[in-house]
Structures are given as structure tokens and as C-alpha cells.
LUMKOLDREN-607872 format. One line per field, with one value per atom (N, C-alpha, C, CB): residue in one letter; x, y, z; atom name; residue number from 1. Coordinates in steps of 0.001 Angstrom, whole numbers. Atoms other than C-alpha are relative to their C-alpha. Glycine has a CB too. Layout:
residu: (A, ...)
X: (X, ...)
Y: (Y, ...)
Z: (Z, ...)
atome: (CA, ...)
num: (NUM, ...)
This chain:
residu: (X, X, X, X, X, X, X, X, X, X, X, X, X, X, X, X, X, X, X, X, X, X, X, X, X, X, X, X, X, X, X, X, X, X, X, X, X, X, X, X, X, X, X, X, X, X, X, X, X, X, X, X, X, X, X, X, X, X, X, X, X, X, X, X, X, X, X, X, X, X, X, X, X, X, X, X, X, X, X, X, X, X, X, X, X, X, X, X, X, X, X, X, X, X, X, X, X, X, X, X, X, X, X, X, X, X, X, X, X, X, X, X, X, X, X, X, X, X, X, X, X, X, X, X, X, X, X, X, X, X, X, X, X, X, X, X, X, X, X, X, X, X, X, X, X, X, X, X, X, X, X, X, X, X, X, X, X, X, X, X, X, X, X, X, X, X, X, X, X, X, X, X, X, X, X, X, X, X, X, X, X, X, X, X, X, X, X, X, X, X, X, X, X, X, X, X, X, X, X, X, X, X, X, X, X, X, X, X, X, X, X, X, X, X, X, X, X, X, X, X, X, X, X, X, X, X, X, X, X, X, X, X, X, X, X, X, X, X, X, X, X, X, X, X, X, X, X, X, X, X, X, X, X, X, X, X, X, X, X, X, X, X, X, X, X, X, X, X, X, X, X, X, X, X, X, X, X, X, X, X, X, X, X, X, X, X, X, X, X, X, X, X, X, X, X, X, X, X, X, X, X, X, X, X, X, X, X, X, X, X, X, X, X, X, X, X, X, X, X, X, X, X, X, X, X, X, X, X, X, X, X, X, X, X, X, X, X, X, X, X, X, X, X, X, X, X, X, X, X, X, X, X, X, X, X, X, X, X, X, X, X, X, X, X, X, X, X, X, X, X, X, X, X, X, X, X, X, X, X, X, X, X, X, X, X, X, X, X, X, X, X, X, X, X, X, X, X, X, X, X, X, X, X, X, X, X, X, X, X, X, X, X, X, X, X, X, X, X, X, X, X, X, X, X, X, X, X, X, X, X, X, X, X, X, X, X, X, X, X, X, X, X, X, X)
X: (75, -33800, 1279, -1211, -1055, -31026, 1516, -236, -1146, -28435, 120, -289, 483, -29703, 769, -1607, -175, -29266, 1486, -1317, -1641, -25434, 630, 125, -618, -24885, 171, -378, 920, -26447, 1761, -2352, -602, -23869, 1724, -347, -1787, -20499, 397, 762, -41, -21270, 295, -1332, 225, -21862, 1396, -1613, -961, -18843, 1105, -25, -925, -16497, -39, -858, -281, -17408, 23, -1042, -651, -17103, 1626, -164, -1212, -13660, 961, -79, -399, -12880, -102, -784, 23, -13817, 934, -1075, -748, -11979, 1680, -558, -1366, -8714, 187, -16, -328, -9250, -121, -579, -190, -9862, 1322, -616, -1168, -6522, 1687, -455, -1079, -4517, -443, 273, 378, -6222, 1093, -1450, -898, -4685, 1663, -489, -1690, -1258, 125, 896, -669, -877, -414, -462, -184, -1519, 802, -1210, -768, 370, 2100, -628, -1294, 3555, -187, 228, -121, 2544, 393, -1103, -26, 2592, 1550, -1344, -1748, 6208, 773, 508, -1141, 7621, -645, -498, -183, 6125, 828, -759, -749, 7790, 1954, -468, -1123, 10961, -49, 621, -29, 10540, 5, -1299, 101, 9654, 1643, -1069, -1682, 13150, 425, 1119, -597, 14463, 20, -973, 516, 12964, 740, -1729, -255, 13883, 1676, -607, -1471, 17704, 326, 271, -295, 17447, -429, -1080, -151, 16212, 715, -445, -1018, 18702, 1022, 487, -1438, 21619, -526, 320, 789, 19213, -441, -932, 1129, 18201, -1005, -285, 1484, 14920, -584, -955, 711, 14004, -386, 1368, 988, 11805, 1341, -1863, -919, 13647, -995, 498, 1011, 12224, -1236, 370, 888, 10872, 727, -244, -231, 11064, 1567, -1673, -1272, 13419, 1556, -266, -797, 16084, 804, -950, -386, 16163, 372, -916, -858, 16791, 1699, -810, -1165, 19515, 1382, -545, -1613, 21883, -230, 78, -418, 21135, -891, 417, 182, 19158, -1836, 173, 1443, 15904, 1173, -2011, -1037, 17375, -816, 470, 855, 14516, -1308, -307, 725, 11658, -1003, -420, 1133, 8857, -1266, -356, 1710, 5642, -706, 376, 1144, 2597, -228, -2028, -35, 1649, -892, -169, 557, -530, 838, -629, -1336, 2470, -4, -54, -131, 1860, 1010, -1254, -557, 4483, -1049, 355, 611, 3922, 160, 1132, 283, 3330, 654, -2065, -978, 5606, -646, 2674, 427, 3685, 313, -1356, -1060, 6044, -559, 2204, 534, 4979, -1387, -64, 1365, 2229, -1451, -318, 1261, -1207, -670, -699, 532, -1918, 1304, -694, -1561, 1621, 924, 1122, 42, 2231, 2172, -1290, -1795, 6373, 195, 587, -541, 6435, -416, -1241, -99, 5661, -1264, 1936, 922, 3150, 451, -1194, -427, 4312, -1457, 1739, 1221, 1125, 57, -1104, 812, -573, -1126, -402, 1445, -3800, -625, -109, 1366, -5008, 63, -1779, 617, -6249, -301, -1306, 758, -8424, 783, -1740, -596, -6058, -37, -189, 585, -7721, 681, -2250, -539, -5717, -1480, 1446, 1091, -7820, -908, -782, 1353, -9918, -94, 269, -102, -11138, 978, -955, -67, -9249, 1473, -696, -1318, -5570, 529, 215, -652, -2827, 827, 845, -1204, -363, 350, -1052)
Y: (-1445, -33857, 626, 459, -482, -33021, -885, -511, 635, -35095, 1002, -1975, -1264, -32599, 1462, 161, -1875, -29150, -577, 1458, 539, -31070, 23, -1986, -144, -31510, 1056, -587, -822, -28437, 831, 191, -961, -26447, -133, -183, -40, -28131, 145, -1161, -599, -27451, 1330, -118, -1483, -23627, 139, 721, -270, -24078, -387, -843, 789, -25650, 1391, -1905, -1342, -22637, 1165, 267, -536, -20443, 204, -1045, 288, -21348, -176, -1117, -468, -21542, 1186, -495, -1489, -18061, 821, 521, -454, -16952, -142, -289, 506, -18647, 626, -1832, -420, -17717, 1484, -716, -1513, -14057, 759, 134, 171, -14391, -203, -1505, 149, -15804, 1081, -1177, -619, -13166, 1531, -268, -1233, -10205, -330, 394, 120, -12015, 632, -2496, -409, -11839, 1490, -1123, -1742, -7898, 457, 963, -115, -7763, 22, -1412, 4, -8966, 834, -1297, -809, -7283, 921, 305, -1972, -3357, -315, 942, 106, -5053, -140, -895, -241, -5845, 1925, -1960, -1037, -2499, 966, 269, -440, -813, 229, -583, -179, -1981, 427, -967, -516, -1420, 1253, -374, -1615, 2643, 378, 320, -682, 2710, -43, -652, 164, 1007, 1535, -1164, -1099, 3852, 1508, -69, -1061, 6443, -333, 218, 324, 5230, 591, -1557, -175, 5529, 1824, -1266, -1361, 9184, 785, 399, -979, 10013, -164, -197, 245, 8956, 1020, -1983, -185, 10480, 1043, -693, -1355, 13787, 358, 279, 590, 12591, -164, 854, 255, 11460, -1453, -99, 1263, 8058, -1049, 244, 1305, 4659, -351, -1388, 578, 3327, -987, -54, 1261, 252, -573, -1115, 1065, -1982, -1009, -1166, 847, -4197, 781, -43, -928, -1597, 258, 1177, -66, -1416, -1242, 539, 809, -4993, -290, -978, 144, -4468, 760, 1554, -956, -2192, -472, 2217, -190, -3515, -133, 1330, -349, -1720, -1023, 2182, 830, -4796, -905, 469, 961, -8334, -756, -1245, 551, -9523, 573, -544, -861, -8147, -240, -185, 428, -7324, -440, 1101, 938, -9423, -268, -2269, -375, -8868, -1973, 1217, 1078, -11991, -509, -256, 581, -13352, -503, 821, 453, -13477, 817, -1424, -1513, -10216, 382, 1317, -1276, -7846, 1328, 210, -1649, -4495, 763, 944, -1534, -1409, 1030, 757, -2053, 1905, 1101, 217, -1167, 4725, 1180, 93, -1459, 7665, 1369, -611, -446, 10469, -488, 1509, 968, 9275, 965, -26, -338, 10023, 1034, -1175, -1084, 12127, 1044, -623, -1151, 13631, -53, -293, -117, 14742, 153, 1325, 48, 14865, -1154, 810, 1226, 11808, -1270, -176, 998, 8124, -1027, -675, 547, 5696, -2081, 469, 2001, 1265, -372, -929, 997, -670, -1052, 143, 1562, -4480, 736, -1236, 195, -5029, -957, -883, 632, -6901, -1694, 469, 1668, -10504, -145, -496, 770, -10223, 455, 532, -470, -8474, 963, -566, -1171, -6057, 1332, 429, -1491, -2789, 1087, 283, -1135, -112, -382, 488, 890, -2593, 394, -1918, -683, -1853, -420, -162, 284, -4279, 134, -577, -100, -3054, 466, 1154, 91, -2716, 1244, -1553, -1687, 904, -165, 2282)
Z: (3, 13539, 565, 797, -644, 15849, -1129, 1946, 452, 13717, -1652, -78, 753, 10736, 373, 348, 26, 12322, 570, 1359, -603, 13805, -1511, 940, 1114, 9900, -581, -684, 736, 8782, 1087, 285, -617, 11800, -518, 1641, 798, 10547, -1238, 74, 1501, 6749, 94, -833, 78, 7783, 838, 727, -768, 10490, -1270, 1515, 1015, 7354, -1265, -625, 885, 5033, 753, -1082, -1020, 7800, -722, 1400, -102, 7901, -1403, 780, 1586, 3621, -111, -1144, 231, 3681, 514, 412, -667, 5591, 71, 847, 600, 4726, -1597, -31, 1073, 1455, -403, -705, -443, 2480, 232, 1207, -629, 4253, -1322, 1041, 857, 1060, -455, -882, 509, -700, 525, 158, -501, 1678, 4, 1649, -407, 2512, -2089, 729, 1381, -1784, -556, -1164, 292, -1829, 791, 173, -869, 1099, -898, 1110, 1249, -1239, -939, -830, 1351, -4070, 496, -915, -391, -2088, 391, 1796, -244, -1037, -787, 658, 1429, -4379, -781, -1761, 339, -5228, 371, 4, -473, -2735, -391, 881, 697, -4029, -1251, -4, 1690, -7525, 266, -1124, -398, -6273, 225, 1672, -297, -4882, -1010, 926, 1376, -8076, -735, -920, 720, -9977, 631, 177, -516, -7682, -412, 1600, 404, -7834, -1319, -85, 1407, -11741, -159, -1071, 94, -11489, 127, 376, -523, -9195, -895, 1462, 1033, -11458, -1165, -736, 1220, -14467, -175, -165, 343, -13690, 146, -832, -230, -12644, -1182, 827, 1694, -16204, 866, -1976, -45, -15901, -747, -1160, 607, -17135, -902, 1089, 773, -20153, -505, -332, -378, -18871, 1061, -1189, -1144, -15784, -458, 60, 680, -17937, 328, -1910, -120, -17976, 1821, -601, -1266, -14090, 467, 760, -340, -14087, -680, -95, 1315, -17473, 1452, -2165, -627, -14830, 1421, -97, -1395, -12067, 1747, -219, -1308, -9531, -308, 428, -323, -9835, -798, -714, 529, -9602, -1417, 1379, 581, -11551, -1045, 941, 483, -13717, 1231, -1545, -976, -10754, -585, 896, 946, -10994, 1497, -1229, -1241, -8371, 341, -845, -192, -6389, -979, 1208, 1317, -9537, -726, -802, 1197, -11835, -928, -814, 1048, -13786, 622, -71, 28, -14546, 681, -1595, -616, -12415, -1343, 1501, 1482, -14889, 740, -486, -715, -14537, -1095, -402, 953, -15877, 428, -266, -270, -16097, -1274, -479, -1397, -15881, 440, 44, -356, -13614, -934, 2294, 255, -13885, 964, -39, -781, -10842, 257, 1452, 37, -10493, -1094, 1239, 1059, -13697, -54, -421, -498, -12364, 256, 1346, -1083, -10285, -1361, 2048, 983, -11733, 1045, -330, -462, -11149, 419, -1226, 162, -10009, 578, 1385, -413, -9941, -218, -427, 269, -10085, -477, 1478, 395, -12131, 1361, -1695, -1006, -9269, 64, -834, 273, -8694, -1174, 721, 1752, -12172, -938, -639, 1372, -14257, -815, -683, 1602, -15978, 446, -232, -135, -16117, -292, -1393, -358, -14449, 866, -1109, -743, -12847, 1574, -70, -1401, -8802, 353, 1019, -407, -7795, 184, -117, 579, -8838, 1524, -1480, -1310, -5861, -523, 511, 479, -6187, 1620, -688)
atome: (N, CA, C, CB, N, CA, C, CB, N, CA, C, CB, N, CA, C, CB, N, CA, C, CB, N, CA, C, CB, N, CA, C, CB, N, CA, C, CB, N, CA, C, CB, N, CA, C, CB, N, CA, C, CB, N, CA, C, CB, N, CA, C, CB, N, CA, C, CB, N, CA, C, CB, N, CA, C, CB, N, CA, C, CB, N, CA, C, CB, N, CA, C, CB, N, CA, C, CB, N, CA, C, CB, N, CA, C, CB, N, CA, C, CB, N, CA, C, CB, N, CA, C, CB, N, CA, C, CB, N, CA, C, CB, N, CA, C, CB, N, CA, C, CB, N, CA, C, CB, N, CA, C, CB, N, CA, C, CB, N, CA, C, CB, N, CA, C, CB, N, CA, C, CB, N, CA, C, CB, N, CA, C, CB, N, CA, C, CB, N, CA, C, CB, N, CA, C, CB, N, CA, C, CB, N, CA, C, CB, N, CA, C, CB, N, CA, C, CB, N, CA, C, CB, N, CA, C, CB, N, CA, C, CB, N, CA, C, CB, N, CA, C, CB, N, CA, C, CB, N, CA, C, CB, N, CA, C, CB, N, CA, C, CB, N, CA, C, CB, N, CA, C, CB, N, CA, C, CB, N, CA, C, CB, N, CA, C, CB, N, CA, C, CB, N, CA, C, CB, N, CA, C, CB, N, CA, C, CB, N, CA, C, CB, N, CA, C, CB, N, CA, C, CB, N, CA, C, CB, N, CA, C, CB, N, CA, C, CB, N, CA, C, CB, N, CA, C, CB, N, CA, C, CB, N, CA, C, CB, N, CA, C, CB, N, CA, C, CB, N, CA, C, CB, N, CA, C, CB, N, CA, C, CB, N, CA, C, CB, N, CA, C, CB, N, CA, C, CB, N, CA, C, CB, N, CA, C, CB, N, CA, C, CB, N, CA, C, CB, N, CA, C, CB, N, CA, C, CB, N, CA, C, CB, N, CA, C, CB, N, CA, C, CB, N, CA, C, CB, N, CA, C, CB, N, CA, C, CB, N, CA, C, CB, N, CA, C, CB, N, CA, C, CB, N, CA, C, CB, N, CA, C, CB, N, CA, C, CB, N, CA, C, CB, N, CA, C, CB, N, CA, C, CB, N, CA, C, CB, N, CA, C, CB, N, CA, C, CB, N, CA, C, CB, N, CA, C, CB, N, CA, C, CB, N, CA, C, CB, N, CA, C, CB, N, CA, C, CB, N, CA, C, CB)
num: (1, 1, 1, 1, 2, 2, 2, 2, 3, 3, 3, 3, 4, 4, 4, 4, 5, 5, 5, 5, 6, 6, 6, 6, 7, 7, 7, 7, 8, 8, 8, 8, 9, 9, 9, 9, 10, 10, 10, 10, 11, 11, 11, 11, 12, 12, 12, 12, 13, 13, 13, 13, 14, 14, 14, 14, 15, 15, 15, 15, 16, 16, 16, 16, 17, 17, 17, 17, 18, 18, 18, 18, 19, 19, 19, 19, 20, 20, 20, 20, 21, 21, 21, 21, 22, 22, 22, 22, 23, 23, 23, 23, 24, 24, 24, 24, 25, 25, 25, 25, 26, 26, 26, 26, 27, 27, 27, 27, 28, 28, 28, 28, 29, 29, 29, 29, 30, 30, 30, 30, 31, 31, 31, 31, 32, 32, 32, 32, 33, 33, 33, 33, 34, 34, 34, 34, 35, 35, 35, 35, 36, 36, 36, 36, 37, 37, 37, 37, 38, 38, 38, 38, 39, 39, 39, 39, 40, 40, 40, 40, 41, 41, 41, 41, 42, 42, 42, 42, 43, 43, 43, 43, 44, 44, 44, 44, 45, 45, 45, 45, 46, 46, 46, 46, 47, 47, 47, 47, 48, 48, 48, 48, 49, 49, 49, 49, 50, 50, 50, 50, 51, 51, 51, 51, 52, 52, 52, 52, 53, 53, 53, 53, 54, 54, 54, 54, 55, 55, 55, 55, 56, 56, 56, 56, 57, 57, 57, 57, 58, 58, 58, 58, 59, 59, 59, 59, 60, 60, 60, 60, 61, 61, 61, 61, 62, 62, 62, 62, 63, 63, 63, 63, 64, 64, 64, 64, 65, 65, 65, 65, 66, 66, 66, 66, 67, 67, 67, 67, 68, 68, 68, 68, 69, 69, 69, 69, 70, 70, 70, 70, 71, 71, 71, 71, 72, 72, 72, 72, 73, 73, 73, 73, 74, 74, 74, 74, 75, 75, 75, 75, 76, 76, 76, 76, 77, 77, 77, 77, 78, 78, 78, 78, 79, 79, 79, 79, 80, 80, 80, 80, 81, 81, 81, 81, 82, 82, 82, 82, 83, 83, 83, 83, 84, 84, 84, 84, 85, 85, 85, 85, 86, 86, 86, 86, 87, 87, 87, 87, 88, 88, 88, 88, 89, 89, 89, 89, 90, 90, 90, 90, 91, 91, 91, 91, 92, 92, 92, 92, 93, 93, 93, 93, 94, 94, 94, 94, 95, 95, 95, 95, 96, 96, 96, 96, 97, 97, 97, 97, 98, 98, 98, 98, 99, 99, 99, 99, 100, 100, 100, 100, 101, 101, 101, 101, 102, 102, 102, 102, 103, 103, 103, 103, 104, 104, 104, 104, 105, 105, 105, 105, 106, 106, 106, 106, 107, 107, 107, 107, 108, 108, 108, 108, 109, 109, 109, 109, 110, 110, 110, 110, 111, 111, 111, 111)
């Protein structure tokens, strides 16, 4: 009986402890993502300022001249999305992730 509820406490102490780690990778990789967003925002902003504040045509473009060394991609491995003009500031511009699952629009998306 006692060798039972001793098995029974380090199964529950062992997922305990998966959850929680994997809670953890979960935040550190939104954590990156809101940081490559961050840059990409400047990117963008850079290209306005040269531009008049007109939008860049695509992400690509900000790496073609320059100001992004790379095309950005959320910790998943998606490409971020630039939706110019945004959606709530019909002036400004929008850099998001779809998220862990992907799905554009989905809850789980990072801005």
C-alpha cells in the first residue's frame, strides 16, 4: 500500500514537473517571437521614414535594402505577417505571429 501511493506521488511529482517545463518552453518561444517582432517594427518604421510613411511592400523588401538581415520568422519557423495599413490603426501597420498552431487569426497569435 505505502509503496503504491510512493509510486502514485512521483508519477504526479514527474508530470508536475513536464508541465511545467513545457509551459516554460512555451513562454521563453513568445518571449522571442515579441523580440524579433520588435525588431521587424523598427525595420518598418526605418522604411517609412525614408518613404513618406508609405508601408514596404513586403517583409522581403526590408531584408532586399537592408534594414532586416533576414526574412523574420516567429519562434515556430513561420514568417511574421506585415499588414499595412493595419487593422485597428487604419495609418499605422500591423507585425504579427500566428502563434504556436498557426492558424492566422487564431487566439493564440503573438503582435
Amino acid at each position: 500500500m505505502v509503496r503504491g501511493r510512493q509510486a502514485l506521488l512521483v508519477v504526479a511529482g514527474t508530470l508536475v514537473v513536464l508541465g511545467l517545463r513545457e509551459r516554460e518552453r512555451r513562454d521563453a518561444a513568445i518571449r522571442a517571437t515579441r523580440a524579433t517582432i520588435t525588431t521587424t517594427i523598427r525595420a518598418v518604421a526605418m522604411w517609412r521614414a525614408d518613404h513618406d510613411g508609405a508601408c514596404p511592400p513586403s517583409l522581403g523588401e526590408l531584408v532586399a535594402i537592408g534594414h532586416l538581415r533576414a526574412l523574420p520568422r516567429d519562434a515556430w519557423g513561420r514568417p511574421l505577417r506585415l499588414t499595412c495599413p493595419g487593422r485597428v490603426d487604419r495609418r499605422g501597420y500591423e507585425v504579427l505571429s500566428d502563434g504556436p498552431d498557426g492558424k492566422p487569426g487564431g487566439v493564440d497569435q503573438v503582435q
